[in-house]
Each structure stands twice: as C-alpha cells, then as structure tokens.
KEVEX-773866 format. One line per 8 residues: number of its first residue (from 1); their letters; for each residue z, y, x of C-alpha. Coordinates in Angstrom, 3 decimals, always signed. Example, Ala and Ser with C-alpha at 12.3 -4.5 7.8 and 13.67 -1.06 7.14 Angstrom:
BEGIN
1> AS> +7.800 -4.500 +12.300; +7.140 -1.060 +13.670 .
// end
This chain:
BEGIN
1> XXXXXXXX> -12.758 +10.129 -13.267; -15.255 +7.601 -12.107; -13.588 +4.130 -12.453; -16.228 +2.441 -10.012; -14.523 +4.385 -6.937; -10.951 +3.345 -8.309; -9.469 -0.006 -6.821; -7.690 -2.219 -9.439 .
9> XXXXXXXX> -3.991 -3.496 -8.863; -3.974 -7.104 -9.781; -0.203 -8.483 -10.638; +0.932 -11.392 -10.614; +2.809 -12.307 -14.163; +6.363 -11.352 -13.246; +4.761 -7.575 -12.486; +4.450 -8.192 -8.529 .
17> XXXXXXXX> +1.557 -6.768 -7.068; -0.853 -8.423 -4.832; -3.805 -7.014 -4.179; -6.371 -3.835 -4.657; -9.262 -5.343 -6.463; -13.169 -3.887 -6.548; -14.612 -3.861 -10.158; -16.788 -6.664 -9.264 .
25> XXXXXXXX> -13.254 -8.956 -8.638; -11.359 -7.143 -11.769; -13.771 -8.081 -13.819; -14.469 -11.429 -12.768; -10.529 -12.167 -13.822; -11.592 -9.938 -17.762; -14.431 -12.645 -17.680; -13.000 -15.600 -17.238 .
33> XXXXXXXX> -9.612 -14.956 -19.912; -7.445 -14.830 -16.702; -5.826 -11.655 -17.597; -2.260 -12.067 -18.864; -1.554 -8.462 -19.733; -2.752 -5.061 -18.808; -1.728 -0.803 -18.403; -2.733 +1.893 -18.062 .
41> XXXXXXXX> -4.822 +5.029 -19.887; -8.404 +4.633 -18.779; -10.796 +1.920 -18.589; -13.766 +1.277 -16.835; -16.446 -0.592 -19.455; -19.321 -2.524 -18.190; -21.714 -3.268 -20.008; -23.708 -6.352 -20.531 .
49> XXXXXXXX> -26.357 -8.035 -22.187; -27.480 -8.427 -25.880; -26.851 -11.898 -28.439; -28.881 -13.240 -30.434; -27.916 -10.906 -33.341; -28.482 -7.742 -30.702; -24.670 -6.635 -30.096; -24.297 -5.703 -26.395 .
57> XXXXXXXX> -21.593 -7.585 -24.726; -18.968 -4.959 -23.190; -15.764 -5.800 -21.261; -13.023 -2.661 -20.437; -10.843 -2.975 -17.849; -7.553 -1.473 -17.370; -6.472 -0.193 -14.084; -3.753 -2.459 -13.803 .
65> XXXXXXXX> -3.464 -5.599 -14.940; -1.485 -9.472 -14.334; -3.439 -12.632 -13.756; -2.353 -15.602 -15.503; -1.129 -18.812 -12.646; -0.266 -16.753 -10.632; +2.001 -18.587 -9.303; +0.970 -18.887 -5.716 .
73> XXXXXXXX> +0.427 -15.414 -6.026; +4.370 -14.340 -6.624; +4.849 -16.967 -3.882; +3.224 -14.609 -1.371; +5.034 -11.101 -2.717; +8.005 -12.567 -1.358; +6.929 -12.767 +2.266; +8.331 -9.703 +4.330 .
81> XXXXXXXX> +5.300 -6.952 +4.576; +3.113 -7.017 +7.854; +2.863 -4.173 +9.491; -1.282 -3.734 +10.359; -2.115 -3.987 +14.100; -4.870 -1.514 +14.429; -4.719 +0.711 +11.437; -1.604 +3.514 +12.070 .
89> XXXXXXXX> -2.797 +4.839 +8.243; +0.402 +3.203 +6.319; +2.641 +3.570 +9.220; +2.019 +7.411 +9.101; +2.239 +7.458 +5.499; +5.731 +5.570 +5.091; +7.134 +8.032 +7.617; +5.392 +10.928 +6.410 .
97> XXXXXXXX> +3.111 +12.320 +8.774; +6.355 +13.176 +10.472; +7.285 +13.192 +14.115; +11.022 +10.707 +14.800; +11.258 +12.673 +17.703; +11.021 +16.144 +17.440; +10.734 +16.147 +13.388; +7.213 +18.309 +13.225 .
105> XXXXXXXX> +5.104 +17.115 +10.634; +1.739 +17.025 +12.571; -2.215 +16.080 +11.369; -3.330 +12.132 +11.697; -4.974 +13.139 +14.210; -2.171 +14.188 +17.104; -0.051 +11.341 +15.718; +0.685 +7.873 +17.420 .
113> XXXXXXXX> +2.432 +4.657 +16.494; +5.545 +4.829 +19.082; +7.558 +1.142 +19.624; +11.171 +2.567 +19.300; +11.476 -0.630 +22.156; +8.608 -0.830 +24.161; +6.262 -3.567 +24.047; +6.966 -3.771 +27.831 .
121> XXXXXXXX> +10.696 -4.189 +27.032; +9.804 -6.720 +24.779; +9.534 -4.426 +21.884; +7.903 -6.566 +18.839; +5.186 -4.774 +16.855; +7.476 -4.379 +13.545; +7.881 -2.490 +10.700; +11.529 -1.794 +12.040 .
129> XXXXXXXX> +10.375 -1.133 +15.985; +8.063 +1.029 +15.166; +7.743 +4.926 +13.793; +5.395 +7.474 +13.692; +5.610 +9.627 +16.835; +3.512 +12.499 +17.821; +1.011 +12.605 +21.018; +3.172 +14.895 +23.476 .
137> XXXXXXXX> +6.586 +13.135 +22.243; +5.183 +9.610 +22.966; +3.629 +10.453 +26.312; +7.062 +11.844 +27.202; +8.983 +8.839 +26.020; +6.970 +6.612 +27.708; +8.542 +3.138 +28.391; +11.713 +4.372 +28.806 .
145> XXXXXXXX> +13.896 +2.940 +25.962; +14.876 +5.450 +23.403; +18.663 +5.654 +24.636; +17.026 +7.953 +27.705; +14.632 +9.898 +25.814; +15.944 +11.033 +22.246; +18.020 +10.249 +18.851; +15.661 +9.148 +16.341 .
153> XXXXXXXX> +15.752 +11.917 +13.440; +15.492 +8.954 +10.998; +15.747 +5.135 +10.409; +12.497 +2.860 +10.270; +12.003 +0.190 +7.994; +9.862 -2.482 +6.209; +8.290 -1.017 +3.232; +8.885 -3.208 +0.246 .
161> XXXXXXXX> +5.610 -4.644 -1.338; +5.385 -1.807 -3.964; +5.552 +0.616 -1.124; +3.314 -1.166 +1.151; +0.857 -1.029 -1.731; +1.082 +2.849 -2.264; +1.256 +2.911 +1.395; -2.274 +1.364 +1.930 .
169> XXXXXXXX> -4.100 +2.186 -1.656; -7.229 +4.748 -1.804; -8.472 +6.168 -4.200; -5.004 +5.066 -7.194; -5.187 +6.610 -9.961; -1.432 +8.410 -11.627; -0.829 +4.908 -13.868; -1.432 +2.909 -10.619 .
177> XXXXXXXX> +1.174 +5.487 -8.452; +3.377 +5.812 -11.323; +4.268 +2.159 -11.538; +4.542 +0.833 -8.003; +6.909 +4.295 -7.726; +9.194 +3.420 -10.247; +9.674 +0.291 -8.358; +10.571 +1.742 -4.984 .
185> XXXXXXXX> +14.318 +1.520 -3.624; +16.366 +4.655 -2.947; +15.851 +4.149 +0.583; +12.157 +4.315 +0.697; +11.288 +8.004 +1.789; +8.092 +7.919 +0.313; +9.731 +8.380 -3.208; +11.511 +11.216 -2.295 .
193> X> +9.635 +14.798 -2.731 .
// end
C-alpha cells in the first residue's frame, strides 16, 4: 500500500477525530514530539538526512494518531457536523447511494440532494432536511412539500463526527475504517451491511 496516497486521522487526546492530515502535516506533528499516542499496522517512514556520525534520521508514522493540547481541538468535535454546500459526496454516502423516495439504489451520477422542505418553503440546508433523492423523483417532487408527493422510506439525520469522517475520507486505510466504525451509533446506517 503506498502510504503517501493515504490521509492521516489526527485525534485529539480523548480519541476524537478532527481532521484528515497529508504526510507533509502528519509528520510535522512526529517532528515536533506533538504526538500523544498512535495505531495502527503500517507506517509510512521518511527518511531524512545523515549526523555527524552518518546514521540517517528516519521518522514512521502511524496512520492514526492523537496530538498532544489538543484541547481546542476536542472543543470543536463537539460542534454539530455541517453538512457541505456544494459537495453531495457524504450526503450520498450516509444515505447510501439510495433513493428516500422510491428506494432504488442509483449511480452518483443520476442522484440529487432533495430538501425534504424546500428551500422555497423555508427548508434549511441540514443534515436533517435533506436526503439523497434520485433525478426523476426530485423533478417530480418539486416544491411541493413531501406530505403531497411521498412517505420518506427512511429517516435523515446528522452524522456523528466519526461518521462524518468515514463519510468524507478517501483513500482510509482498514485501521482508519475500523476505528471510526466501532464508534458509530446503532442508528447510523452506514454501519449496517
């Protein structure tokens, strides 16, 4: 697996997570001793330049790991999880590539993000208002509210923050997945097969 592709999940120290990290910023955090702990199986080791006595500095760095004062940093896990205004990519995710309306699963591509209230109803652009929804459903609903149209087949909601991070990761790795999944609440449909 090549590690340089592989985004790093920085914790804060109570095990929170709050953010995807490049190698460059992971190991900036190795560098300067602000690593509190780390997990996970593989490594990625840079390599760096010789001492005086010729032994090559080298610094590994575990896919997962917790920065130490990180308090600000728990501060901000416990704000609620924004859903993104131009990127549909978690949204779809959470609810599976699945239609609310008619219950097809359906490619990214003939998916849409559908306000459950309409934004001309005031309809707020929300975790909970909105679902995924595809094309010819959401052309059909319209702005009509969804009493007129159809029953939802199922419930949207705000991810938690370990969702929203498998939500919008690329490129995890299984130790990354495996622990933000064993975090996840029973209602989070993403942990279900």
């Amino acid at each position: 697996m090549n590690m340089h592709n592989t985004p790093f999940l920085a914790l804060d120290i109570a095990g929170n997570p709050f953010a995807w990290l490049s190698p460059e910023h992971a190991a900036h955090y190795y560098a300067t001793e602000k690593v509190a702990w780390d997990l996970g199986d593989e490594a990625l080791v840079l390599h760096g330049g010789y001492n005086c006595v010729g032994l090559r500095s080298q610094l590994a760095i575990k896919p997962i790991f917790a920065v130490l004062g990180s308090e600000m940093m728990a501060r901000m896990a416990r704000h609620e999880v924004a859903l993104p205004e131009r990127d549909n990519g978690p949204l779809f995710r959470r609810d599976r590539m699945i239609c609310i309306y008619c219950g097809q699963r359906y490619p990214r591509s003939l998916l849409t993000r559908d306000h459950i209230v309409p934004r001309s109803r005031g309809g707020r652009n929300v975790w909970t208002n909105c679902a995924t929804a595809c094309i010819d459903c959401n052309q059909a609903k319209a702005d009509k509210p969804v009493e007129a149209f159809r029953p939802l087949l199922y419930v949207p909601y705000t991810p938690c923050r370990f969702e929203n991070f498998l939500l919008t990761g690329r490129n995890i790795i299984a130790d990354q997945h495996d622990y933000l999944a064993a975090r996840l609440p029973r209602y989070s449909r993403h942990c279900s097969g």
